[in-house]
N, C-alpha and C positions, 0 to 999 in steps of 0.2 A: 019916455017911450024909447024901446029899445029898434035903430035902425039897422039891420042886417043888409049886406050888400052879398047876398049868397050868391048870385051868377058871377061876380068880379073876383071874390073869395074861390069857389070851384076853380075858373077860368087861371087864377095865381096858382093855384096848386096842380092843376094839369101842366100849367107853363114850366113848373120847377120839377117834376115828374121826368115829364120828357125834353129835361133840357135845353128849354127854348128860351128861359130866361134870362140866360148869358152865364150862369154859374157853371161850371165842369160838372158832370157825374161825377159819382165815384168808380173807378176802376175795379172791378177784380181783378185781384193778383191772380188768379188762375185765368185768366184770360187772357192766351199770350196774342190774340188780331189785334186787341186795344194797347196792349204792350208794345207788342212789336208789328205794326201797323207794314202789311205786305205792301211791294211794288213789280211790277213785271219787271223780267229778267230779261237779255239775251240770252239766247238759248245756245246758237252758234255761232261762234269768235270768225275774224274777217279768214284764215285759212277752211275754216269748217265749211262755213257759207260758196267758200271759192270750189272746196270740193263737192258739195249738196249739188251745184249747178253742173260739175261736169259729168257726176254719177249718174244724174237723171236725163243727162244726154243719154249715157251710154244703154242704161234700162229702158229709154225708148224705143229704140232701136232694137231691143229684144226683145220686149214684152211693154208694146204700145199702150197696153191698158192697165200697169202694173204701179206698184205704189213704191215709192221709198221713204224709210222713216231715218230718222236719228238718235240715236242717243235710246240704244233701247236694252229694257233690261233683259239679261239671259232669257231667266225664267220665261218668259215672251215667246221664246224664239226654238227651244226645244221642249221635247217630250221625254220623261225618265220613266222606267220601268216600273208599271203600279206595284209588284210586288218588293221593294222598296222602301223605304222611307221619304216619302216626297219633303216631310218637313225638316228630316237631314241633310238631304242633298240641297233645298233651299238656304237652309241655315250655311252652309259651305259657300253657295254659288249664288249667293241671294243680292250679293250689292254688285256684282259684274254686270257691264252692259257695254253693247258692242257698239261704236259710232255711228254706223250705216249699216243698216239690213233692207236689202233689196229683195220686193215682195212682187211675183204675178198677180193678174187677176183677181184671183180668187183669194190671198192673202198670204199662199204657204212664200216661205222665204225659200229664195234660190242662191243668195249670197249674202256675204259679209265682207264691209270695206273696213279696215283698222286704220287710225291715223297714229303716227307715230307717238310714242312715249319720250319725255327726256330719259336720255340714259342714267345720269347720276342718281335718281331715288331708286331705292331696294325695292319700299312697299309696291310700288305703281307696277313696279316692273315683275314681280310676285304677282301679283295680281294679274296682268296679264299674261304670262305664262300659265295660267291656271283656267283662264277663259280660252287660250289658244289651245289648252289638252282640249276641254271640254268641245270646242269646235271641230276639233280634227275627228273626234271619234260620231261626229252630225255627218261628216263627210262632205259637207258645205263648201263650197269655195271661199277661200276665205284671201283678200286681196291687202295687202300692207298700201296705203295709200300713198302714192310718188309724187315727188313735188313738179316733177319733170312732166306731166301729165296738165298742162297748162294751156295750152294748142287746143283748136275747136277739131282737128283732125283728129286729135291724138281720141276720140272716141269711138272709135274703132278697135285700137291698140288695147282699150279701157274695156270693149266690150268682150274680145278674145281674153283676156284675163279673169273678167268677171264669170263668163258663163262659158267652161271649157265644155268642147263640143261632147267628142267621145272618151266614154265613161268605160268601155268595154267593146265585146265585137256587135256593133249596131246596134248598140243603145244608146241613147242620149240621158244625159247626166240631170237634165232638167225638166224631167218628166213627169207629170203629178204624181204622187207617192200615193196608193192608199190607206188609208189611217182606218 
């Protein structure tokens, strides 16, 4: 008489299926999570962090309900002209991202904080000079971040930099734009 133990039989092959039996899957090599298995980063090293806290001082005090990001890419933060090539100008300006963009309310950006670059690399420093053209022609305030800017006072200092008053005769410089 033949004794089948089909529930214990299923039960072993589901176990070995879904890897509950102590044996490894097999990997796909095109599977790079199982390869190279993610961990959370730092995002912002102990200078970045020091400046994040004194910037959001200063953006409080000018726009109480405003948001500041990090590390954000151009593309992001301006608009180029539809009749253009948008996927040229990204292909150009596509890996550039600015440290701090300080945003109102409502989301449009009213500035840029830069932390400095070491001087000795070429590329970095290309690179930045290339996000600096492309800023200057946003018309953006754009602020080189000082390390001298340490002091809980010094936000004030921080703020008259960030957000210059007069743009022209009686206009202010940070006035929502229409789009």
């Amino acid at each position: 008489m033949l004794n089948l133990h089909l529930p214990r039989a299923v039960g072993a092959l589901l176990n070995r299926l879904t890897g509950q039996d102590g044996a490894p899957l097999p990997v796909d090599a095109s599977d790079t999570v199982m390869r190279w298995p993610p961990t959370p980063a730092r995002v912002l090293a102990s200078g970045e962090r020091h400046a994040h806290k004194c910037i959001a001082r200063a953006l409080a005090l000018e726009h109480p309900k405003g948001f500041l990001l990090a590390q954000v890419p151009l593309h992001k933060l301006v608009r180029v002209p539809k009749q253009n090539s948008y996927r040229e100008w990204l292909s150009r300006t596509g890996l550039l991202t600015v440290d701090f963009a300080l945003c109102d309310e409502h989301g449009v950006v009213r500035a840029i904080v830069l932390m400095p670059l070491p001087d000795d690399q070429l590329r970095p420093r290309r690179k930045r000079e290339r996000l600096l053209r492309v800023l200057e022609a946003t018309g953006l305030p754009v602020a080189s971040w000082d390390r001298e800017w340490q002091a809980e006072h010094d936000a004030q200092r921080l703020r008259g930099t960030l957000f210059p008053r007069l743009a022209g005769s009686g206009q202010y410089s940070d006035t929502p734009h229409a789009h």
